[in-house]
DSSP file (Angstrom, degrees, kcal/mol; ACC not computed):
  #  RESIDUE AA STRUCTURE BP1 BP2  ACC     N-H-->O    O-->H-N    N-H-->O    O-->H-N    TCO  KAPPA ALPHA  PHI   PSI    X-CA   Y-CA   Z-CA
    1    1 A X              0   0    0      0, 0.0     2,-0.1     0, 0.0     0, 0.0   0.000 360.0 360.0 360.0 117.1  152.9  149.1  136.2
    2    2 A X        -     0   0    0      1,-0.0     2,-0.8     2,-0.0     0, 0.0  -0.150 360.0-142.8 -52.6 123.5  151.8  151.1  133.2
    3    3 A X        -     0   0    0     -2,-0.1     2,-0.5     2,-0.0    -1,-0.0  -0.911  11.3-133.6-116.6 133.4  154.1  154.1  132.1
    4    4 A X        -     0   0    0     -2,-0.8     2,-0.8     2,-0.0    -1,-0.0  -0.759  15.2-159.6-100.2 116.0  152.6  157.1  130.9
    5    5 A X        -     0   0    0     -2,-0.5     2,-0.4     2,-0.0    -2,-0.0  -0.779  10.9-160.3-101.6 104.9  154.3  158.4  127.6
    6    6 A X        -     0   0    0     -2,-0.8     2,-0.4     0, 0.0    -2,-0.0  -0.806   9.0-152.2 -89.8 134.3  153.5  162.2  127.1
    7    7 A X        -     0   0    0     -2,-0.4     2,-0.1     4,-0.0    -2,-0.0  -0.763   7.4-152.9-124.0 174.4  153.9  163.3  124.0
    8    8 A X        -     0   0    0     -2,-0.4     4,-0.3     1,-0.1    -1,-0.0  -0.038  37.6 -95.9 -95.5-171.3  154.8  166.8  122.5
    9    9 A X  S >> S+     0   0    0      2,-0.2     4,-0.7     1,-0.1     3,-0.6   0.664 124.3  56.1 -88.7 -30.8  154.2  168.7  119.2
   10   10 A X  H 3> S+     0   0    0      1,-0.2     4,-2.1     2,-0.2    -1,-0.1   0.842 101.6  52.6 -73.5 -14.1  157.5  167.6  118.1
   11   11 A X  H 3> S+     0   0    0      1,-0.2     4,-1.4     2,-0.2     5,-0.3   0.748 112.4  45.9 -89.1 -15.0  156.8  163.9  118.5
   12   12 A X  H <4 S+     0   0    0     -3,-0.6    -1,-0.2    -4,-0.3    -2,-0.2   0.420 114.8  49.1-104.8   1.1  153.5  164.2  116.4
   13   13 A X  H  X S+     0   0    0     -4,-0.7     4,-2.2     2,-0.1     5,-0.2   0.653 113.0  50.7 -92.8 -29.6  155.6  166.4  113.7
   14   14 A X  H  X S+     0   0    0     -4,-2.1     4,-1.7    -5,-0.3    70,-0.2   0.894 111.8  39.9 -45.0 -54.2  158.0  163.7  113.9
   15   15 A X  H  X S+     0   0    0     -4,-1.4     4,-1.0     2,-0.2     5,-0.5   0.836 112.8  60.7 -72.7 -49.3  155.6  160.5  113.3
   16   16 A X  H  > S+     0   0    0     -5,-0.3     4,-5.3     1,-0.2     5,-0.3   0.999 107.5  41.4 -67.1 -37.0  153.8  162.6  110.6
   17   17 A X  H  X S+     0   0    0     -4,-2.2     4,-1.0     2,-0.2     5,-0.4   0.951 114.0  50.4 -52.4 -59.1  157.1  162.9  108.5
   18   18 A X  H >X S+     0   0    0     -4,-1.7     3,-2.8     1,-0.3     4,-0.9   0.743 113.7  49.0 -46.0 -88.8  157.8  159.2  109.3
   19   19 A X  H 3X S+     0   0    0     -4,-1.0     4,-3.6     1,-0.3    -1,-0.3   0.645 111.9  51.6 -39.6 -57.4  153.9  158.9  107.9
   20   20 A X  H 3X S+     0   0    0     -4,-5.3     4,-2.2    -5,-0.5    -1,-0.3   0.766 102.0  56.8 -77.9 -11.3  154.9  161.0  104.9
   21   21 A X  H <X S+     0   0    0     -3,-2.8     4,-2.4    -4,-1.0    -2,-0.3   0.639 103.6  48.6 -58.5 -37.4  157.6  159.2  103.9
   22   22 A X  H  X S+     0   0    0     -4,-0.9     4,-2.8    -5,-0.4     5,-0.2   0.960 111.6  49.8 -64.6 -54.1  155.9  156.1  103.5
   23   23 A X  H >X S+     0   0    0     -4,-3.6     3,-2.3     1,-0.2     4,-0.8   0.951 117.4  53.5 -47.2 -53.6  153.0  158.3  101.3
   24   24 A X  H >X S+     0   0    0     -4,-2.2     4,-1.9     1,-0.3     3,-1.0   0.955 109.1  40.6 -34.5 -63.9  156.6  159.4   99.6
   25   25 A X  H 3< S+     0   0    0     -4,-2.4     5,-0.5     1,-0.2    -1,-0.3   0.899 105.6  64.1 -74.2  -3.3  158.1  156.1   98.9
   26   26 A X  H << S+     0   0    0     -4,-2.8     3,-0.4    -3,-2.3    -1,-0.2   0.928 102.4  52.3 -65.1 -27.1  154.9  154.8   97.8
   27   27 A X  H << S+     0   0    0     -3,-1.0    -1,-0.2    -4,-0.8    -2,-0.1   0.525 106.6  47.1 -62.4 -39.2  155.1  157.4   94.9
   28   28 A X  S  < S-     0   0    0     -4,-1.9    -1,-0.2     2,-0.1    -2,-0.1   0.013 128.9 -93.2-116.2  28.2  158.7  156.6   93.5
   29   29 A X  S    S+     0   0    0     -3,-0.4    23,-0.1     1,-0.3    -3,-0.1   0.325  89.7 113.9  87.2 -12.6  157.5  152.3   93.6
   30   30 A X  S    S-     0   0    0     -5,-0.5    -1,-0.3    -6,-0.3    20,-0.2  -0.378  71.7 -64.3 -79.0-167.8  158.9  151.4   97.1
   31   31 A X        -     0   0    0     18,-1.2    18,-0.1     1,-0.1    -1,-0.1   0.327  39.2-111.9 -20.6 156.0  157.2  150.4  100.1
   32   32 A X  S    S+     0   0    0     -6,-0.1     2,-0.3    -7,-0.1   -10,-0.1  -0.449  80.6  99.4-116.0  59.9  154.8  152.2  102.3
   33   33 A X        -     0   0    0    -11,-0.2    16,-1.0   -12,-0.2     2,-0.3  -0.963  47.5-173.0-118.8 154.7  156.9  152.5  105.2
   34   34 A X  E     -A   48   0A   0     -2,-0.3    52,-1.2    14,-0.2    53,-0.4  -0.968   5.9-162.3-141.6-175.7  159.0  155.4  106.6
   35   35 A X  E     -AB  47  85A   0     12,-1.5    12,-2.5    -2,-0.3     2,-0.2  -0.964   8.1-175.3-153.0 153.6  161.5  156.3  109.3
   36   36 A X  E     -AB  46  84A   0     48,-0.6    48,-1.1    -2,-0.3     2,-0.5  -0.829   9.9-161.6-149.1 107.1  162.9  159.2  110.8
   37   37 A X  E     -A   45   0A   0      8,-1.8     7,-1.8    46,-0.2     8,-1.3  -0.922  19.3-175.7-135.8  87.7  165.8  159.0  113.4
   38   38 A X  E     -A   43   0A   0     -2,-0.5    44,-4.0    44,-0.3     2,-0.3  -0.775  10.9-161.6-119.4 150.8  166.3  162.3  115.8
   39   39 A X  B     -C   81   0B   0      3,-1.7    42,-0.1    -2,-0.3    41,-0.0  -0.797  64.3 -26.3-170.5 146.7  168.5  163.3  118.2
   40   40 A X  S    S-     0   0    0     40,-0.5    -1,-0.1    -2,-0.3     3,-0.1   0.913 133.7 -45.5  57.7  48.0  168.6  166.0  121.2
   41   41 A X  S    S+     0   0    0      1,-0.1     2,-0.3   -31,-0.0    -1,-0.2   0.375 119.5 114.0  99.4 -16.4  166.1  167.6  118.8
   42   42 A X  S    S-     0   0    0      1,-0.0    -3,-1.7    -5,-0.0     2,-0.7  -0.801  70.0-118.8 -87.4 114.6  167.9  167.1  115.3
   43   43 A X  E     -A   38   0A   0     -2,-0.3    -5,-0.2    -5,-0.2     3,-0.1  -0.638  29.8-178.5 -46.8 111.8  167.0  165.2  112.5
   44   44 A X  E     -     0   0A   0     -7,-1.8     2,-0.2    -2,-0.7    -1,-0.2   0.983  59.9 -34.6 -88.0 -67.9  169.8  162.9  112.4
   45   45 A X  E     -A   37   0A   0     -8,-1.3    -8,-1.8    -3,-0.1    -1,-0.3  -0.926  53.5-140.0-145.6-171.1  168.6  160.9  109.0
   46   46 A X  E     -A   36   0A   0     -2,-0.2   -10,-0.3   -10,-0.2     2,-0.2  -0.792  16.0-166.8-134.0 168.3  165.5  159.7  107.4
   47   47 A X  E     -A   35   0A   0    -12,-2.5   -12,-1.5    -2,-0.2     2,-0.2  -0.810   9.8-168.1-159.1 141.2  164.3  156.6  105.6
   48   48 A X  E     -A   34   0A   0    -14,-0.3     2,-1.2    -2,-0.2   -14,-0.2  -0.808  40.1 -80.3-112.9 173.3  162.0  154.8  103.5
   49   49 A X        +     0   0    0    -16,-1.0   -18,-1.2    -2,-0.2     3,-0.3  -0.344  49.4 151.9 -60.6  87.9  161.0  151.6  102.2
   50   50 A X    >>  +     0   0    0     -2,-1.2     3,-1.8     9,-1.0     4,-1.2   0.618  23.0 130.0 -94.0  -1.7  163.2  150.0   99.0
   51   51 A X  H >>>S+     0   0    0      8,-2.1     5,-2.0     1,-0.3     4,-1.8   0.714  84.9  25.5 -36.3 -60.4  163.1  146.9   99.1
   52   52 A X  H 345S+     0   0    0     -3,-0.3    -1,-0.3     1,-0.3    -2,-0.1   0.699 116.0  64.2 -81.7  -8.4  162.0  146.2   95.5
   53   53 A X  H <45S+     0   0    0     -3,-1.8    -1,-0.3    -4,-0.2    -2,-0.2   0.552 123.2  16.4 -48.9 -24.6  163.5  149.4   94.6
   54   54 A X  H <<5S-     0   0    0     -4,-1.2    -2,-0.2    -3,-1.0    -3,-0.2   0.669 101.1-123.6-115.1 -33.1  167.3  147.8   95.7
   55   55 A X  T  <5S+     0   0    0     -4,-1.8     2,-0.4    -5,-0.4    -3,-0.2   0.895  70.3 122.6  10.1  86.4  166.4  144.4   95.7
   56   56 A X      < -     0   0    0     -5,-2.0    -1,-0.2    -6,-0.2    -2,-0.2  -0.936  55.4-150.7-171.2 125.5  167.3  143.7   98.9
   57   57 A X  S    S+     0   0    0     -2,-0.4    -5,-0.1     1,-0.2     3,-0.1   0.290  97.0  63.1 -74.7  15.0  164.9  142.3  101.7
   58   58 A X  S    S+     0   0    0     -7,-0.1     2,-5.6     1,-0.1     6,-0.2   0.393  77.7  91.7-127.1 -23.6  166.9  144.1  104.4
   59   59 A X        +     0   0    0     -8,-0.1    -8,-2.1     4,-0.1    -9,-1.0  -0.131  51.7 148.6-105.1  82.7  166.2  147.9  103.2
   60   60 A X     >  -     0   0    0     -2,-5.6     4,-1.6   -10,-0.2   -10,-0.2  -0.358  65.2 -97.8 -82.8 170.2  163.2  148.6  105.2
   61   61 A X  T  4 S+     0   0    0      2,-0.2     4,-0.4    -2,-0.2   -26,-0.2   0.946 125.9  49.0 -59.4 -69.2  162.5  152.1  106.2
   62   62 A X  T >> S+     0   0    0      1,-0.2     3,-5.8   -28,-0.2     4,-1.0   0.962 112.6  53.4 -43.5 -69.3  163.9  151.6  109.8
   63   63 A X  H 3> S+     0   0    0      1,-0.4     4,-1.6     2,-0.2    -2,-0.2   0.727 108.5  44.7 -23.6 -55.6  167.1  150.0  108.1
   64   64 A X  H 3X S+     0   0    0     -4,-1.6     4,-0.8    -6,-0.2    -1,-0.4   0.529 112.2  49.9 -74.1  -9.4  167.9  152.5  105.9
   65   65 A X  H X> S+     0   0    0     -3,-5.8     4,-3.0    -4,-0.4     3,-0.7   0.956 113.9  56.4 -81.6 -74.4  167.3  155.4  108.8
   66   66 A X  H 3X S+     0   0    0     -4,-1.0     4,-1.2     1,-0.3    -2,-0.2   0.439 112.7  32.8 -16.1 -59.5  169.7  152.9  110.6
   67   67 A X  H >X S+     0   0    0     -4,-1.6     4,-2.1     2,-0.2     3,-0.5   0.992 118.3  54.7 -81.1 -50.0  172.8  152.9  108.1
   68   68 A X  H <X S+     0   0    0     -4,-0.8     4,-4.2    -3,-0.7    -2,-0.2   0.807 113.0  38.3 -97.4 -40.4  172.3  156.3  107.1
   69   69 A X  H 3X S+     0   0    0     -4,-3.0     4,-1.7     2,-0.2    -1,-0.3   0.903 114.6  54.1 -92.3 -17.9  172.5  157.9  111.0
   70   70 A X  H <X>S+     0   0    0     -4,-1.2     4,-0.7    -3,-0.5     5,-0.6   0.986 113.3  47.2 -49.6 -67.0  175.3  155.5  112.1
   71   71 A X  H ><5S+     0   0    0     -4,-2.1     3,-3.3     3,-0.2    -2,-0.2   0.801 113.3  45.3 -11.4 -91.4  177.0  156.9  109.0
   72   72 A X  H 3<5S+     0   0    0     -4,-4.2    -1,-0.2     1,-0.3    -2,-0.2   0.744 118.1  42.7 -34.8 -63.2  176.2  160.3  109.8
   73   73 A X  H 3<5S-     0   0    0     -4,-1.7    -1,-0.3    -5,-0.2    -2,-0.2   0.331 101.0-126.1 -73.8  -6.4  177.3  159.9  113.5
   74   74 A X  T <<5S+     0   0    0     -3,-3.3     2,-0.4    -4,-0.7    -3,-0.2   0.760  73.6  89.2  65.6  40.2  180.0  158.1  112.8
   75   75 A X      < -     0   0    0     -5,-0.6    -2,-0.2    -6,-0.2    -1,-0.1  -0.961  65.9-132.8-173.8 124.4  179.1  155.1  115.2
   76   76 A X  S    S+     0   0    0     -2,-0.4     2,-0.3    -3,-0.1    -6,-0.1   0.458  88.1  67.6 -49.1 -13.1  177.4  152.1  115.4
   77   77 A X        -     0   0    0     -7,-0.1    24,-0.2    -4,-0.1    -2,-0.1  -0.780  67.8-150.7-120.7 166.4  175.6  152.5  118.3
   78   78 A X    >   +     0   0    0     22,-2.7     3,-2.0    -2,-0.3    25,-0.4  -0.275  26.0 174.5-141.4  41.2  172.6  155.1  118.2
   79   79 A X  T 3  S+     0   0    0      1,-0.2     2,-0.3    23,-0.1    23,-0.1   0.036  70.5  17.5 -31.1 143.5  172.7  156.3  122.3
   80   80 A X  T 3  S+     0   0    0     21,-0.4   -40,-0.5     1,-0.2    -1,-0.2   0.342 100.4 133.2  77.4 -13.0  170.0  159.3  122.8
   81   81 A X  B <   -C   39   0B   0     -3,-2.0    23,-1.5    -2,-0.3    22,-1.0  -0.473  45.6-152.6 -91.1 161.7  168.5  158.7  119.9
   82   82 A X        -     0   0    0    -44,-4.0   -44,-0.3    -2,-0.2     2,-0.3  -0.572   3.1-153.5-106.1 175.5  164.8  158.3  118.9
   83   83 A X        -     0   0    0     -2,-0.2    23,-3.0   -46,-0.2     2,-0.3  -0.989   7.7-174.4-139.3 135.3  163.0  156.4  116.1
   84   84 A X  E     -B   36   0A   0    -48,-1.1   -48,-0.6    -2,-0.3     2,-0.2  -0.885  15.6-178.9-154.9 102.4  159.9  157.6  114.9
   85   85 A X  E     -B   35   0A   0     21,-0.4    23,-0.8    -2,-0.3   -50,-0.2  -0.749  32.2-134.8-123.8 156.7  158.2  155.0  112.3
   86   86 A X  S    S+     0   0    0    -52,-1.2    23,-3.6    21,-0.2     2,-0.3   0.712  93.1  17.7 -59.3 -33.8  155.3  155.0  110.4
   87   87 A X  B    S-d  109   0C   0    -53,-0.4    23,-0.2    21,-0.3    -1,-0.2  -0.983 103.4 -74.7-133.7 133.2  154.4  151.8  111.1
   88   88 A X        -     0   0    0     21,-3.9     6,-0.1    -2,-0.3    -2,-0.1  -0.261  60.0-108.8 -22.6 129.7  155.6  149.2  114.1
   89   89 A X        -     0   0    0      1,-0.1    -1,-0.1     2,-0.1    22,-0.0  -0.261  31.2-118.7 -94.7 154.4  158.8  148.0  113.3
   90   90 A X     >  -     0   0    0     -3,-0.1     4,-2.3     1,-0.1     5,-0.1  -0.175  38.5 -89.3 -73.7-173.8  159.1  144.3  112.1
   91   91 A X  H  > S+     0   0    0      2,-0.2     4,-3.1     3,-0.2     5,-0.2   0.977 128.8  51.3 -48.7 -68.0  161.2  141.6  114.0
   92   92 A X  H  > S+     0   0    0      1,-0.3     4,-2.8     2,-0.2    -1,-0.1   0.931 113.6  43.3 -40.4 -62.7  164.3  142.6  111.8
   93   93 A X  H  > S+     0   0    0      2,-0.2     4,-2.4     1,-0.2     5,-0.3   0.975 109.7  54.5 -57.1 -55.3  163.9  146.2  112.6
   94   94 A X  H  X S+     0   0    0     -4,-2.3     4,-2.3     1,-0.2    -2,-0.2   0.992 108.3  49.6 -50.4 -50.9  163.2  145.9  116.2
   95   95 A X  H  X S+     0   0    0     -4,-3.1     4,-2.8     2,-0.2    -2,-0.2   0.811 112.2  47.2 -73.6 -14.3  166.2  144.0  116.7
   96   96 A X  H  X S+     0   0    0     -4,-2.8     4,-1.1    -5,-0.2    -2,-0.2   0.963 108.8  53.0 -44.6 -55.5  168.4  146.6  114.8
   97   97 A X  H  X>S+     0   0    0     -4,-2.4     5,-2.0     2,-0.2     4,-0.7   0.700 113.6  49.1 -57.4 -43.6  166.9  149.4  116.6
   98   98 A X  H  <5S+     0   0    0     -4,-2.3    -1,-0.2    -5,-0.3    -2,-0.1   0.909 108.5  48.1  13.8-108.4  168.0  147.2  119.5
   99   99 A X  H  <5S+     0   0    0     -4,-2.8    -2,-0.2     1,-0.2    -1,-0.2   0.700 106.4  59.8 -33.7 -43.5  171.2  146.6  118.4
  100  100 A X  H  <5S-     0   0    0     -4,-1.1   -22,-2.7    -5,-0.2    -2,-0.2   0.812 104.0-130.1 -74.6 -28.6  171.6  150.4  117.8
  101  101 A X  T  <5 +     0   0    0     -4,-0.7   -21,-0.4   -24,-0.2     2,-0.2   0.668  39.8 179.9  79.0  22.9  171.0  150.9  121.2
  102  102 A X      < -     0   0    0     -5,-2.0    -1,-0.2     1,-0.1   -23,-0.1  -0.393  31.0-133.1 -93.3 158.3  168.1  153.7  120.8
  103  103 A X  S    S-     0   0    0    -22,-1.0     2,-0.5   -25,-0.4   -21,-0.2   0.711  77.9  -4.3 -71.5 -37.9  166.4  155.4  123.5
  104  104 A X        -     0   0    0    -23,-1.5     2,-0.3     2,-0.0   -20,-0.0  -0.979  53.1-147.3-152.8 175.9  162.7  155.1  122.3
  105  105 A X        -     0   0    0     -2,-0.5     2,-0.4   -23,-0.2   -21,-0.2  -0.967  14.7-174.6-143.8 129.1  160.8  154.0  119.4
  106  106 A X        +     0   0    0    -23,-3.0   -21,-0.4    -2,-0.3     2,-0.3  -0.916   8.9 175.7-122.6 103.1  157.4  155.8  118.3
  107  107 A X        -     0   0    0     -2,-0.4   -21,-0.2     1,-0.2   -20,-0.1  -0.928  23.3-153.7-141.0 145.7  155.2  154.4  115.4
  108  108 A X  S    S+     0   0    0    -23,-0.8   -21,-0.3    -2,-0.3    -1,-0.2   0.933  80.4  37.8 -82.3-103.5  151.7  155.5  113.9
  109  109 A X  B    S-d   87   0C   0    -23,-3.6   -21,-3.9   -22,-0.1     5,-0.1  -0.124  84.1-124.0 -79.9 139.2  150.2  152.3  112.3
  110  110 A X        -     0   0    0    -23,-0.2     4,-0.4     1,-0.1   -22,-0.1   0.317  26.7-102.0 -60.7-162.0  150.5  148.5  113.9
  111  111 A X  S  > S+     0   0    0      2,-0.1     4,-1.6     3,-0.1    10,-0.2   0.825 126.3  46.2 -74.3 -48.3  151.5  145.4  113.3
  112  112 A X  T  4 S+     0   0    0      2,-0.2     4,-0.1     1,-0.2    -1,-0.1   0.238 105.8  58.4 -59.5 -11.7  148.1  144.6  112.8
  113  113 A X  T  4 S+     0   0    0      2,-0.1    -1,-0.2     3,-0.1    -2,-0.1   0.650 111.0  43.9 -86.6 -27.3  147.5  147.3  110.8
  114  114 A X  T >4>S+     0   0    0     -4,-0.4     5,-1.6     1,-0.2     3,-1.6   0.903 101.8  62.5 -81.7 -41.2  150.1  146.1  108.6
  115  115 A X  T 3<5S+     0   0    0     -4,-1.6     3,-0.5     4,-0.5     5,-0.3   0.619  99.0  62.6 -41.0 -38.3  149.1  142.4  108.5
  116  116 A X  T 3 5S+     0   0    0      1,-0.2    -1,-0.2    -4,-0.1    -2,-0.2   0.756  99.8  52.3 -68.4 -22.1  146.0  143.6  107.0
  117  117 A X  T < 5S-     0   0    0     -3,-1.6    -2,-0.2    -4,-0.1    -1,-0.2   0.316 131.9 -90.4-102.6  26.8  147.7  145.0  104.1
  118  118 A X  T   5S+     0   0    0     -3,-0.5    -3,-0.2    -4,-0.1    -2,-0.1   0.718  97.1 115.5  88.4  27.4  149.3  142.1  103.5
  119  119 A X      < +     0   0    0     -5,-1.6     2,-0.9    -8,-0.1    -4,-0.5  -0.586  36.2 151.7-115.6  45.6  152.3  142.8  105.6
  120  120 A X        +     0   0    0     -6,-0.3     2,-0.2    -5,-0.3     3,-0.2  -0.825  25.8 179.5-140.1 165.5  152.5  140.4  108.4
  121  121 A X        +     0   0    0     -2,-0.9    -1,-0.1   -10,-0.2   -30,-0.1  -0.726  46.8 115.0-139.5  55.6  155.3  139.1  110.3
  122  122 A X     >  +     0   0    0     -2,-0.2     4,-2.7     2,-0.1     3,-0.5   0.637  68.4  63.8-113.1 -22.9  153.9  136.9  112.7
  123  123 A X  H  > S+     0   0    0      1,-0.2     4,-0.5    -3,-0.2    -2,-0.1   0.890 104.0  53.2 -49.0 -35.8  155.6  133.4  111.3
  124  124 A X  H  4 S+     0   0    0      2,-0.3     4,-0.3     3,-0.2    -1,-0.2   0.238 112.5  39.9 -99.7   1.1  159.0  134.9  112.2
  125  125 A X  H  > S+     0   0    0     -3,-0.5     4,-0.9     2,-0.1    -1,-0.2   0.717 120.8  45.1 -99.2 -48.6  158.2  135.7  115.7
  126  126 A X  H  X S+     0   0    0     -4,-2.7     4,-0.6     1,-0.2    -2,-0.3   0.633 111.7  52.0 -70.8  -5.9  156.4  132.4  116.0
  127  127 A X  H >< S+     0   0    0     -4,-0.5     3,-1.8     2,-0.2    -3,-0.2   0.870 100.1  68.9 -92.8 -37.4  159.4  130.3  114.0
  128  128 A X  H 34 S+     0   0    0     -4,-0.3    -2,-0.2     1,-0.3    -1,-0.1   0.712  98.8  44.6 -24.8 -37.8  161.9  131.8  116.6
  129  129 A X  H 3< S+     0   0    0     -4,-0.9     2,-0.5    -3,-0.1    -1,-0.3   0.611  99.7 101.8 -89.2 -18.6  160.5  129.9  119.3
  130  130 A X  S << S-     0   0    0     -3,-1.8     4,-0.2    -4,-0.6     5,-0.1  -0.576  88.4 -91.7 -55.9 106.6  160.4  126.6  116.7
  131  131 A X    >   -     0   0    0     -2,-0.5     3,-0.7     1,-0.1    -1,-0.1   0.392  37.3-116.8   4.7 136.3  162.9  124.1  117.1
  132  132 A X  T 3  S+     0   0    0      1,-0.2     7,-2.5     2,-0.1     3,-0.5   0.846 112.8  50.8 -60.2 -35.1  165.7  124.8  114.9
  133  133 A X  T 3  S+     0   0    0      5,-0.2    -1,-0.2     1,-0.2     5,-0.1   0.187 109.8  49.8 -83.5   4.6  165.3  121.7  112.9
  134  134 A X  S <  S+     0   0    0     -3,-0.7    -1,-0.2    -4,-0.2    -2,-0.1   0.093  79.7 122.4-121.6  21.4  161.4  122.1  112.3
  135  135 A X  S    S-     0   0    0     -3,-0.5     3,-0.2     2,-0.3    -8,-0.1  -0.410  79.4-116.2 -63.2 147.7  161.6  125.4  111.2
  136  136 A X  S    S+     0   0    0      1,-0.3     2,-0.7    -2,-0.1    -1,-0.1   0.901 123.2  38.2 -50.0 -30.2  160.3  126.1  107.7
  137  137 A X  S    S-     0   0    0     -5,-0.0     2,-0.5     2,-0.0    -2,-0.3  -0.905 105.1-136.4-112.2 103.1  163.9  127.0  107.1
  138  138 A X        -     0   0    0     -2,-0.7     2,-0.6    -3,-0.2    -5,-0.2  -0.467  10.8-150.5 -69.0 133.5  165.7  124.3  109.1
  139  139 A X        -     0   0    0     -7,-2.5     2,-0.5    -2,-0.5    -4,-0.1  -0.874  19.6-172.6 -92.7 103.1  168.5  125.5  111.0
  140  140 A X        -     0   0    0     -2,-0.6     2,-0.7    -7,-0.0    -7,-0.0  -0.938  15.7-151.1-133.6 158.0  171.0  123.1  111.3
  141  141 A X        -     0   0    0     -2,-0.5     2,-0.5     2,-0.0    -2,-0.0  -0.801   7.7-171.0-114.3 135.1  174.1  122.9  113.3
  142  142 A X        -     0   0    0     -2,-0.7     2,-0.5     2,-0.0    -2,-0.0  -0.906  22.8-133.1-116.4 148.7  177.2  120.9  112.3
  143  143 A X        +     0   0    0     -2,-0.5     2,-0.3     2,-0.0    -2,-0.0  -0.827  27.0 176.0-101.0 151.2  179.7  120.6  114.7
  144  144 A X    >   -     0   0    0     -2,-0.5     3,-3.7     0, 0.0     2,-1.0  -0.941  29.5-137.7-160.2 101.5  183.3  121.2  113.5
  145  145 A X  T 3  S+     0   0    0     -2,-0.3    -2,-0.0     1,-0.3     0, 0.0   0.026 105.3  55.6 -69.4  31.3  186.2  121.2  116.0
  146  146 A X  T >  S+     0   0    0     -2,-1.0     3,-2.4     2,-0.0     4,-0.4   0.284  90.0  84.3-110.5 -24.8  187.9  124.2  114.5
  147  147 A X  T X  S+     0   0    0     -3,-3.7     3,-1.7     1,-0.3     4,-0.3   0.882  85.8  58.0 -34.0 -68.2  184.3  126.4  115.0
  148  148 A X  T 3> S+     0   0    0     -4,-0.4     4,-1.8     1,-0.2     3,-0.3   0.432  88.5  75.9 -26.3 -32.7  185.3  127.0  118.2
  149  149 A X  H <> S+     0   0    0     -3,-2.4     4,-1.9     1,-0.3    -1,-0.2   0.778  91.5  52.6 -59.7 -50.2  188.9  128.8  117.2
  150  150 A X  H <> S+     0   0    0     -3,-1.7     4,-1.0    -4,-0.4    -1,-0.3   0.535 107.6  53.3 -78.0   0.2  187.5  132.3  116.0
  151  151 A X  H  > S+     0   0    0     -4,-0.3     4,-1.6    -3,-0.3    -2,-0.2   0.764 105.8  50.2 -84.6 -36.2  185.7  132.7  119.2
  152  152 A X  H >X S+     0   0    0     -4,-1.8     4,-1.9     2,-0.2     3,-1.0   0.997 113.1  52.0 -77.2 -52.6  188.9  132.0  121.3
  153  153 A X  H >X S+     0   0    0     -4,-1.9     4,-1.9     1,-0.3     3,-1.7   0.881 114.6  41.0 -32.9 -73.5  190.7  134.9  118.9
  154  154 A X  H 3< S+     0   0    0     -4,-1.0    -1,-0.3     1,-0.3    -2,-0.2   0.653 111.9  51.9 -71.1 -35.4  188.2  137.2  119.5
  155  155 A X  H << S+     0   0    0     -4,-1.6    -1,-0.3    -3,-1.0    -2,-0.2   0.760 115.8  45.2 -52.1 -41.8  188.0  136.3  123.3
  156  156 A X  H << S+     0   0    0     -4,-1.9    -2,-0.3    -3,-1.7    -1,-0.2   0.661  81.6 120.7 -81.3 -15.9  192.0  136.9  123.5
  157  157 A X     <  -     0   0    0     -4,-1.9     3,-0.3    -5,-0.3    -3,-0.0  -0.152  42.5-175.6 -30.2 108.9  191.7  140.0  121.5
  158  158 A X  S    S+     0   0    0      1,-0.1    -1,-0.2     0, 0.0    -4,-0.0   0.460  84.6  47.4 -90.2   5.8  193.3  143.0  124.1
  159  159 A X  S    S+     0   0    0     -3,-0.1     2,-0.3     2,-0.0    -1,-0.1   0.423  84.1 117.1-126.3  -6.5  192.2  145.5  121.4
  160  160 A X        -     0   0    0     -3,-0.3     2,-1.1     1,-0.1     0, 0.0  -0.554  62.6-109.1 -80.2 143.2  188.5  145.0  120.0
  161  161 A X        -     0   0    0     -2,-0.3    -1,-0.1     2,-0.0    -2,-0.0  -0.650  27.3-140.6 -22.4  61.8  185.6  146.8  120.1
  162  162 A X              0   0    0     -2,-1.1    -1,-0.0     1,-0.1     0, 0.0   0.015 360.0 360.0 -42.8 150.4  182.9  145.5  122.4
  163  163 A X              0   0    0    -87,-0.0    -1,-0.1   -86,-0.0    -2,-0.0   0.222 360.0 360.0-151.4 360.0  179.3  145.8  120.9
């Protein structure tokens, strides 16, 4: 069963900021992605693409929306909130956004849109499903009869933080 997403003038001012953040970071040498992160109406934070601006493969648009409104919010998790990216979010990003726990995700250009510009992320969906040990990056597990030890701590923990 199809669900039918209506959208407002605020969800198409929303995606055009996202959209102008990317033109934005293209401008000052990052990336041409952006992000925008609202909630109950708000702009909670914003982000664009650094990666070669930081060096650091992790600070993608979304990412940087990510740290910046957890910050803000004090929180790790990002209940009620929306995401509104320029572009589909990659594997990484989806599973932050995930992680974060947010309520919808809304993005202008595809995966496929991105993949044309020399942006595609279809090895890392398709090596997920690869055997760990035929991966291009082999994954390998050693077993170590102490691994096990910080998992039982954490399990006995009366005091932690679920997430």
């Amino acid at each position: 069963m199809d669900k039918k997403i209506v959208l407002n003038d605020q969800d198409l001012r929303y995606i055009r900021m996202a959209c102008d953040l990317a033109s934005n970071s293209i401008d000052q040498g990052g990336g041409p992605f952006g992000a925008v992160i609202v909630k109950d109406g708000e702009v909670i934070s914003t982000g664009n693409n650094t990666v070669t601006l930081d060096n650091d493969p992790t600070a993608h648009a979304e990412m940087n929306a990510i740290r910046c409104a957890c910050g803000r919010l004090h929180n790790f998790k990002l209940d009620g909130c929306v995401v509104y990216s320029s572009c589909e979010p990659c594997p990484m990003c989806l599973s932050a956004l995930y992680w974060a726990g947010v309520k919808r995700i809304y993005y202008a250009n595809t995966k496929v849109d991105a993949q044309e510009i020399g942006f595609d992320d279809n090895f890392i969906y398709e090596e997920i499903d690869t055997p760990s040990l035929e991966r291009s990056i082999p994954c390998v597990h050693i077993e170590d009869e102490h691994a096990i030890d910080h998992f039982r701590k954490w399990t006995e923990k009366t005091d932690k933080i679920e997430y």
